[in-house]
LUMLUMNU-781515 format. One line per 3 residues: number of its first residue (from 0); their letters; for each residue x, y, z of C-alpha. Coordinates in pm, 1 decimal. Layout:
<kolgus>
NUM) a) X Y Z; ...
</kolgus>
This chain:
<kolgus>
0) xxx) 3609.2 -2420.6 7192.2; 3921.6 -2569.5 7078.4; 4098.5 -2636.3 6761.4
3) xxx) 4221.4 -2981.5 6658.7; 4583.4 -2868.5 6583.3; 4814.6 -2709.0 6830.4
6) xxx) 4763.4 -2636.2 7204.4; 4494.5 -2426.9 7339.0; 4506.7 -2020.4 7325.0
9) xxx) 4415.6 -1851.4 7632.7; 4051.7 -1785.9 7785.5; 4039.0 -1454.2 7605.7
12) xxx) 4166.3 -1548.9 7248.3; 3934.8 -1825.0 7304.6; 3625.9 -1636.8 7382.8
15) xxx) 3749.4 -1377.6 7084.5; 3776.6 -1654.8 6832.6; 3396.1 -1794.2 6899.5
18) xxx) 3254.4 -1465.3 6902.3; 3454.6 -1372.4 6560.7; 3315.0 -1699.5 6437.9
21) xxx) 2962.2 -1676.6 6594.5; 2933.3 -1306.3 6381.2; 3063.7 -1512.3 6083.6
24) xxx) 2760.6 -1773.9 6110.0; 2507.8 -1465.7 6213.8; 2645.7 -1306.8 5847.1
27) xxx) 2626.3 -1663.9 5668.5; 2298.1 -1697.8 5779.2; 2172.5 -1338.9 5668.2
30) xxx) 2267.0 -1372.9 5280.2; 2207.5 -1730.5 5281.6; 1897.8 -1765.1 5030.4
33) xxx) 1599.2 -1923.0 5134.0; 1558.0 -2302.1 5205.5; 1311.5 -2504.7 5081.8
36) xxx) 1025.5 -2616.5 5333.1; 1091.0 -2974.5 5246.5; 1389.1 -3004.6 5445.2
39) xxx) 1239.9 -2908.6 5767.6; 1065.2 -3207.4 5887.1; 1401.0 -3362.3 5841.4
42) xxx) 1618.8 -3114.6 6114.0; 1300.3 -3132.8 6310.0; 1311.9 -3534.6 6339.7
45) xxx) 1726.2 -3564.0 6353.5; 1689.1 -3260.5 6674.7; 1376.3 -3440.6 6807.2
48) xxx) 1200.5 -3096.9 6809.2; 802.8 -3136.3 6772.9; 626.5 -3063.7 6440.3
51) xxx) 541.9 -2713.0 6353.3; 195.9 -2640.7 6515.7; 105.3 -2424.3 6219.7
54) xxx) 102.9 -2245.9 5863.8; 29.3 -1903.1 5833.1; 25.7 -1677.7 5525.3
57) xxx) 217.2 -1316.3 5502.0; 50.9 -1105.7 5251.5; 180.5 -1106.3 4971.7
60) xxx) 479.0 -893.3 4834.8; 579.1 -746.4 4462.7; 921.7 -997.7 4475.9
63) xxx) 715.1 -1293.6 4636.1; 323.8 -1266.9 4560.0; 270.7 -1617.8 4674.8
66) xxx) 496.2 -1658.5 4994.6; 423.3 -1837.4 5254.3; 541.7 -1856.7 5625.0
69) xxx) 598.1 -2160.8 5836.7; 596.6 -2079.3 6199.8; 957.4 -2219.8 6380.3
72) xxx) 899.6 -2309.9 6760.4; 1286.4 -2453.8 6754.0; 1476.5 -2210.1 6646.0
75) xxx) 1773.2 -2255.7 6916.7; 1816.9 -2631.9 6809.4; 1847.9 -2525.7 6438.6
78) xxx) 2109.8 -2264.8 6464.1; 2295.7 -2482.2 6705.6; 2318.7 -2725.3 6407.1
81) xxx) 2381.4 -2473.8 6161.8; 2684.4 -2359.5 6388.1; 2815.1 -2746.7 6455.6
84) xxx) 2783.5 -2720.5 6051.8; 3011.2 -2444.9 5984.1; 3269.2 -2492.9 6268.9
87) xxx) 3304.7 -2895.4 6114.2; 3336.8 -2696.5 5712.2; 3673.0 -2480.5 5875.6
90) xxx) 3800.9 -2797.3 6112.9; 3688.4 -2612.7 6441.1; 3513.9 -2884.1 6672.6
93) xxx) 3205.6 -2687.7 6899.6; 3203.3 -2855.0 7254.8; 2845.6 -2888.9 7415.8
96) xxx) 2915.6 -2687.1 7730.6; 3033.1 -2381.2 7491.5; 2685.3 -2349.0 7319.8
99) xxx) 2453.2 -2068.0 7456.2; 2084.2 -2194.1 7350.0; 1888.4 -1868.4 7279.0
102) xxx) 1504.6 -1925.6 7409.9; 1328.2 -2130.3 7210.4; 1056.0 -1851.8 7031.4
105) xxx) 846.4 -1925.3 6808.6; 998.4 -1754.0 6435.6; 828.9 -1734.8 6084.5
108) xxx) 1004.9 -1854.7 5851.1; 896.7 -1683.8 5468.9; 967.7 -1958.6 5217.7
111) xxx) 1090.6 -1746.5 4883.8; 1210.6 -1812.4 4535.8; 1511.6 -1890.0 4396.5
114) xxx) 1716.3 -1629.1 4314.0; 1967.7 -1681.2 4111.2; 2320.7 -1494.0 4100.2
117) xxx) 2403.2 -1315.9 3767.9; 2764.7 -1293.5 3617.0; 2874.3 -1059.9 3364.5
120) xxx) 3160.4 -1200.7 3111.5; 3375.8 -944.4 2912.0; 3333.3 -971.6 2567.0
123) xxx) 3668.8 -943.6 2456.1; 3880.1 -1125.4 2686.0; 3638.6 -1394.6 2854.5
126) xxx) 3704.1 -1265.3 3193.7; 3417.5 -1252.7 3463.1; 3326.3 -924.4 3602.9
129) xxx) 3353.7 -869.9 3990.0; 3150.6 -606.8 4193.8; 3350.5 -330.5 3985.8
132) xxx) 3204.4 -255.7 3641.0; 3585.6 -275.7 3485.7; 3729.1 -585.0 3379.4
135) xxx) 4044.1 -694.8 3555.4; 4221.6 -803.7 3270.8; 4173.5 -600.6 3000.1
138) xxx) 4047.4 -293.2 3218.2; 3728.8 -325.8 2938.5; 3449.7 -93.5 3083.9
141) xxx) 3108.4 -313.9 3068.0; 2903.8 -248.0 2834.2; 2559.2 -392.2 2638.1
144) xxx) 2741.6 -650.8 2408.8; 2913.4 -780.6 2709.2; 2712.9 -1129.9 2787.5
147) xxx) 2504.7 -1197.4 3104.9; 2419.2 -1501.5 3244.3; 2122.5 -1606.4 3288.4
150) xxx) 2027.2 -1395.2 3017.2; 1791.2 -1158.4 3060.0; 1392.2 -1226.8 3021.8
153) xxx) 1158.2 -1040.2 2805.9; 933.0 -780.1 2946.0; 579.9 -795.1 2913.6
156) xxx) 602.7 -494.5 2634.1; 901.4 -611.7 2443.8; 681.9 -964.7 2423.6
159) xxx) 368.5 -803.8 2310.8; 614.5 -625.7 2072.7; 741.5 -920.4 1927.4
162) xxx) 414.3 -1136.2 1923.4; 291.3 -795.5 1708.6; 598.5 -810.9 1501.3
165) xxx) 517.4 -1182.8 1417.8; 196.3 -1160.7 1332.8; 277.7 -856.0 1047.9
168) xxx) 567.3 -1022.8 876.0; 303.6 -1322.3 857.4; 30.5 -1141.9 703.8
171) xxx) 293.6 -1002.4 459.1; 403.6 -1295.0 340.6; 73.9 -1444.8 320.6
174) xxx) -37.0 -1148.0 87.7; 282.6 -1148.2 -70.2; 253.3 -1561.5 -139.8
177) xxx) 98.7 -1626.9 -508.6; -290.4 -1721.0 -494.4; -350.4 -2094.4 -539.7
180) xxx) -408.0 -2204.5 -868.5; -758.3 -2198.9 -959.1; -889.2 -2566.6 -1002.6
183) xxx) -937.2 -2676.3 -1347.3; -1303.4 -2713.3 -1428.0; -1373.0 -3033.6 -1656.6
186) xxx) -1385.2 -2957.2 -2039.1; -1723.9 -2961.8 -2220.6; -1748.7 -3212.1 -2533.3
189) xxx) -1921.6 -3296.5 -2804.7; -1927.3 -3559.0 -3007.3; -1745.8 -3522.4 -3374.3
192) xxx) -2027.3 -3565.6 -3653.3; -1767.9 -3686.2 -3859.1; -1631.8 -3954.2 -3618.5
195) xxx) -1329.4 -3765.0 -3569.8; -1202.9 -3661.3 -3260.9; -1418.9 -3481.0 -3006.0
198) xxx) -1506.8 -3100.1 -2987.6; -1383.1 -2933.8 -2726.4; -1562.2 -2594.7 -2613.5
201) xxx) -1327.5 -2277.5 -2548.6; -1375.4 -1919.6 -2408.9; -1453.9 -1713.0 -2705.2
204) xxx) -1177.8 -1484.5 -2854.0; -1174.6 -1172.0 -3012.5; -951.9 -1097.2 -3326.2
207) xxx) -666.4 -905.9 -3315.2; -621.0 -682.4 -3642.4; -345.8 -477.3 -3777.8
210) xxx) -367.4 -183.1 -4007.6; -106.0 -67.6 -4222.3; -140.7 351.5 -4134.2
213) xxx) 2.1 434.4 -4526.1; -204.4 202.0 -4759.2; -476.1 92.9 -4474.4
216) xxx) -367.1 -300.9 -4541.9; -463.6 -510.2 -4316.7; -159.1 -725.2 -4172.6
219) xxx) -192.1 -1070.7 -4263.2; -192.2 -1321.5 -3958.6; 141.1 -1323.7 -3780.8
222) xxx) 304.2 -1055.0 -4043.9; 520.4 -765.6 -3975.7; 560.6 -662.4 -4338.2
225) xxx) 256.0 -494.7 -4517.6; 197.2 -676.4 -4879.1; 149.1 -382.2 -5029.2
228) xxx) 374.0 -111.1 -4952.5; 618.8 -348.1 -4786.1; 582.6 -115.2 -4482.9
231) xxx) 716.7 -259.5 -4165.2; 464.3 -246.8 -3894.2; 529.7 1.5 -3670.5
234) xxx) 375.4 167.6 -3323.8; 150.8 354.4 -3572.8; -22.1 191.2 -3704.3
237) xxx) -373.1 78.2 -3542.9; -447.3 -179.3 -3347.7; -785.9 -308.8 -3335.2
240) xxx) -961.3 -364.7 -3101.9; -746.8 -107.5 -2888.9; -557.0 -83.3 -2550.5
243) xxx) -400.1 262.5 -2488.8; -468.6 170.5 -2135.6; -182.7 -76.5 -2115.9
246) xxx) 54.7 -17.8 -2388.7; 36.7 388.3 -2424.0; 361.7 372.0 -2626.5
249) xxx) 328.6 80.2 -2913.2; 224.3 -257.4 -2933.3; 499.6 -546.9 -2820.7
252) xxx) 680.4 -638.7 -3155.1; 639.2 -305.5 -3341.0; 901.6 -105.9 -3488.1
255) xxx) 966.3 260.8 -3433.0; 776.5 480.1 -3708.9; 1010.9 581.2 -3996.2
258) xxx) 1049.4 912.6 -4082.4; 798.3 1101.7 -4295.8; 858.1 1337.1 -4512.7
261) xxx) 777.5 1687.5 -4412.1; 389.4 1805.2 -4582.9; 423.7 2048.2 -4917.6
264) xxx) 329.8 2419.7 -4796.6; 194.3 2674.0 -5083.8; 399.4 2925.7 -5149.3
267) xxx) 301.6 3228.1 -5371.2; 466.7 3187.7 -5702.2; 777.0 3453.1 -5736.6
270) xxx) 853.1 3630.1 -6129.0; 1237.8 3748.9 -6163.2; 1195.0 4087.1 -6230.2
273) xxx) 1505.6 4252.6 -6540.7; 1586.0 4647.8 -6547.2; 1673.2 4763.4 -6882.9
276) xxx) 1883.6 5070.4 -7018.5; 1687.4 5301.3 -7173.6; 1924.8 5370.0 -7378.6
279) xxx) 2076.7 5067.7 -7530.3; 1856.5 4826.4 -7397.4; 2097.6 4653.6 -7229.2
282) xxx) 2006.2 4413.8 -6925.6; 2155.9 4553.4 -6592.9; 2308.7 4262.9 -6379.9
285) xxx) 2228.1 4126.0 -6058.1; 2279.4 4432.1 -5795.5; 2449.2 4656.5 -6091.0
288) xxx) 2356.6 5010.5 -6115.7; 2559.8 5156.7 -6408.9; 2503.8 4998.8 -6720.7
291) xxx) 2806.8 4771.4 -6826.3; 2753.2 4877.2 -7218.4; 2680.7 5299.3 -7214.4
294) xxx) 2788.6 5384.5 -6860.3; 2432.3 5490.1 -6742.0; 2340.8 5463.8 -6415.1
297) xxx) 1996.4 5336.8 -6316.0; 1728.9 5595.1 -6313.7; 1328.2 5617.6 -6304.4
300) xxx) 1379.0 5573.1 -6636.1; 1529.0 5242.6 -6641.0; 1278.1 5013.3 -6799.1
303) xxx) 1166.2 4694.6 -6551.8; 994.5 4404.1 -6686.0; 729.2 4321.0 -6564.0
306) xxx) 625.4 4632.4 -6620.0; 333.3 4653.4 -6418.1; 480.7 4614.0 -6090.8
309) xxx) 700.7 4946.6 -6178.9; 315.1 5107.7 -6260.3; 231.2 5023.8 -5906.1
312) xxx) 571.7 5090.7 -5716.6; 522.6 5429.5 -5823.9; 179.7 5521.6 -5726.7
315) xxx) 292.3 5317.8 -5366.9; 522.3 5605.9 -5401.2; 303.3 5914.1 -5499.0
</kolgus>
């Protein structure tokens, strides 16, 4: 092997340099991904190998449940290409005599999907992560809101999740939607016996009266104001016929109730009751106990008008 600048190294940098670069194609060809297995008849016909004899089918795996294997009788020829490939991509030229053919065995080649790679971008500075979970700009640690690309695919749950989700806020707003409008049913006529203009037949209607609750008026049509007692209507005063059910506190349009005046009790009629001297028959004052005219000071003889209640204050007494 010998490179296309320079002279020629030695025998044993020589056989060093193919060996590093044999290890090199051995590594290439390891995390290569999969090839299609299209492309084989092709390297078949351009190494004049013969046609695969066979196809046989691996079971099948959780990453690849429908792999297949082709069976590879020429395996020598086709790394011998794949090494002519890679010494022409770094300008090394690969003389015949150099080449070691393995044994042509036969090899099964799995055919397997695509896989392929993911990058993570940081989210604040646009850099791409490497194999390290740190950015090398920003020294960012990854994290969730950090994109990915390809992005990720939906499980199996989180899509039964969603279809669930989708069908709920549906049937929400389909109950929450207003009903269709109910279609308008054709109006029954009758002829005017007047000639006048036709007769048209409505839903009955009931009658909506209004009592005034002081003079028991009934409201005129449309009237707030009782012609009577010129009493404004007011949540009072009754409805007919009635609906506690949906207004409980009043009637739309009625006033709050004026104030009434407070109902007359019965009281016990009360007679101011005089003390007189006995003396001079002078009238003592309010809360006076010596008389103002003689100087005597009230006694059991002091006369008290009405008399009677004196009568019975002293046999309470006795």
């Amino acid at each position: 092997m010998s490179t296309q600048q320079g002279s020629g190294p030695s025998g044993e940098d020589k056989h060093e340099g193919f060996s590093k670069y044999v290890k090199r194609m051995r590594m290439a060809m390891r995390r290569s991904s999969a090839v299609k297995s299209s492309p084989a008849p092709a390297t078949q016909e351009a190494t004049g190998a013969p046609a695969p004899s066979q196809n046989t089918t691996l079971p099948a795996t959780s990453r690849t449940p429908t792999a297949s294997a082709t069976v590879m009788s020429n395996w020598g020829a086709i790394q011998e290409q794949k090494a002519r490939a890679l010494a022409a991509k770094y300008g090394l030229a690969l003389e015949p005599g150099e080449w070691k053919s393995s044994s042509d065995i036969t090899v099964q080649r799995v055919v397997r999907p695509i896989r392929m790679r993911v990058r993570r971008t940081c989210h604040r500075c646009q850099t791409t992560f490497g194999p390290d979970k740190v950015c090398a700009s920003c020294q960012h640690v990854r994290c969730t809101s950090c994109p990915r690309h390809p992005a990720t695919k939906p499980s199996d749950t989180q899509a039964q999740t969603e279809v669930a989700l989708q069908t709920l806020l549906s049937r929400k707003l389909r109950e929450a939607a207003p009903p269709p409008p109910r279609p308008k049913e054709p109006r029954l006529t009758l002829p005017s016996r007047t000639g006048g203009q036709n007769v048209v037949h409505r839903p009955p209607r009931q009658r909506i009266r209004r009592t005034c609750h002081r003079c028991s008026t009934v409201f005129a049509a449309n009237a707030v104001e009782c012609s009577t007692c010129q009493h404004i209507r007011c949540t009072q005063c009754p409805r007919e016929p009635e609906k506690l059910d949906k207004y409980p506190n009043g009637y739309p349009g009625d006033a709050d109730p004026p104030p009434e005046m407070p109902a007359r009790t019965w009281k016990k009629p009360r007679q101011r009751v005089r003390y007189f001297c006995h003396r001079c028959s002078n009238v003592y004052q309010s809360r006076e106990t010596v008389c103002s005219h003689c100087g005597q000071e009230k006694c059991d003889e002091t006369i008290r008008e009405p008399y009677v209640m004196t009568v019975f204050l002293s046999l309470w007494t006795h």
